[in-house]
C-alpha positions in Angstrom: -9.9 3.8 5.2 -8.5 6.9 7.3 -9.5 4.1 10.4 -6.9 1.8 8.6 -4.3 4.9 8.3 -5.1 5.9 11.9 -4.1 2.1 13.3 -1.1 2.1 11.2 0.7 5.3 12.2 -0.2 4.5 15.7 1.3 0.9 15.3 4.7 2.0 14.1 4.9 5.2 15.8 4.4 2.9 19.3 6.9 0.7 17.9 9.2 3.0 17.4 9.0 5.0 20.6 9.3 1.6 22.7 11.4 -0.4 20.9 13.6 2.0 19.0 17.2 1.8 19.6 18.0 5.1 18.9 15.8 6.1 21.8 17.5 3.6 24.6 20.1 6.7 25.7 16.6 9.0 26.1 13.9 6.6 27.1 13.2 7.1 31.1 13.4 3.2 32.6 10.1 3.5 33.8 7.8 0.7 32.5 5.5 3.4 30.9 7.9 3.7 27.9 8.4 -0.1 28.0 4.5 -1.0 27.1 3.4 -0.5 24.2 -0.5 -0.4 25.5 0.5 2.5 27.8 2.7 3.8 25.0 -0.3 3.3 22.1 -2.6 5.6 24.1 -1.1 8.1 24.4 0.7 8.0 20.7 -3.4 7.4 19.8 -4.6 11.0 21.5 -1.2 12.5 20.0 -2.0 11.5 16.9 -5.7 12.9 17.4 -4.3 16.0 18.6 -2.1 16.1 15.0 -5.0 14.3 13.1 -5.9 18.3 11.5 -2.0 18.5 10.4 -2.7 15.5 7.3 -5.2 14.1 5.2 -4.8 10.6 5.9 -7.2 11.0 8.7 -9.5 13.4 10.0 -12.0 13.3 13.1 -13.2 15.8 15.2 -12.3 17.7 17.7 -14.3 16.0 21.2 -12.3 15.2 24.1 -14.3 11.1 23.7 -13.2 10.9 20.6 -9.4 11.3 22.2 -10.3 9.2 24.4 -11.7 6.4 22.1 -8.7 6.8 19.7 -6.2 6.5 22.5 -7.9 3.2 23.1 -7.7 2.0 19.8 -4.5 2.8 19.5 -3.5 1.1 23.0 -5.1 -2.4 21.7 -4.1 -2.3 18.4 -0.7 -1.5 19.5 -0.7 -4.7 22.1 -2.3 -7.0 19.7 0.4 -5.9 16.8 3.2 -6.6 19.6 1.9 -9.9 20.1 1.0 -11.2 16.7 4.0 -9.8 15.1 7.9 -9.8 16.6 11.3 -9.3 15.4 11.5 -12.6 13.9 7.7 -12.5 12.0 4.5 -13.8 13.2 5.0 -14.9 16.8 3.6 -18.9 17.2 3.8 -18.8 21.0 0.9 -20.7 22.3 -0.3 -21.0 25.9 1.5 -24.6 26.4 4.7 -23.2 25.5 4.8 -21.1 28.8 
């Protein structure tokens, strides 16, 4: 369950940090803050790094397990962006481009 928590919080907390309006006066124009798999790794090791701070997920303390999170994160985050948009669940299919 705390693997369910951990996806979550790094899901909306990548949403918010790239797509976040109250951000657009702050956000640097590089496309770092503009990709949300850039933007879910590191939000993923962040969130690692915070993960003793709550109880809705713990892990330890290893330098892979950063890493691994921060990967999770990063997919989860891209797939999220691409099932789910503004508008709902995005039904863009390869013909359409």
């Amino acid at each position: 369950m705390s693997l369910i928590y951990f996806i979550l919080a790094a899901y909306g907390l990548t949403q918010i940090l790239v797509y976040a309006k109250i951000f657009d006066r702050i956000r640097p124009s590089s496309y770092f803050f503009h990709c949300p798999m850039c933007m879910g790794f590191h939000v993923g090791w962040f969130l690692w790094a915070l993960n003793g701070q709550t109880e809705l997920f713990n892990y330890d303390y290893s330098i892979a397990t950063a890493f691994i999170l921060g990967c999770i994160s990063s997919a989860t985050s891209y797939i999220g962006n691409m099932v789910f948009g503004d508008r709902g669940i995005n039904f863009k299919t390869w013909s359409d481009e």
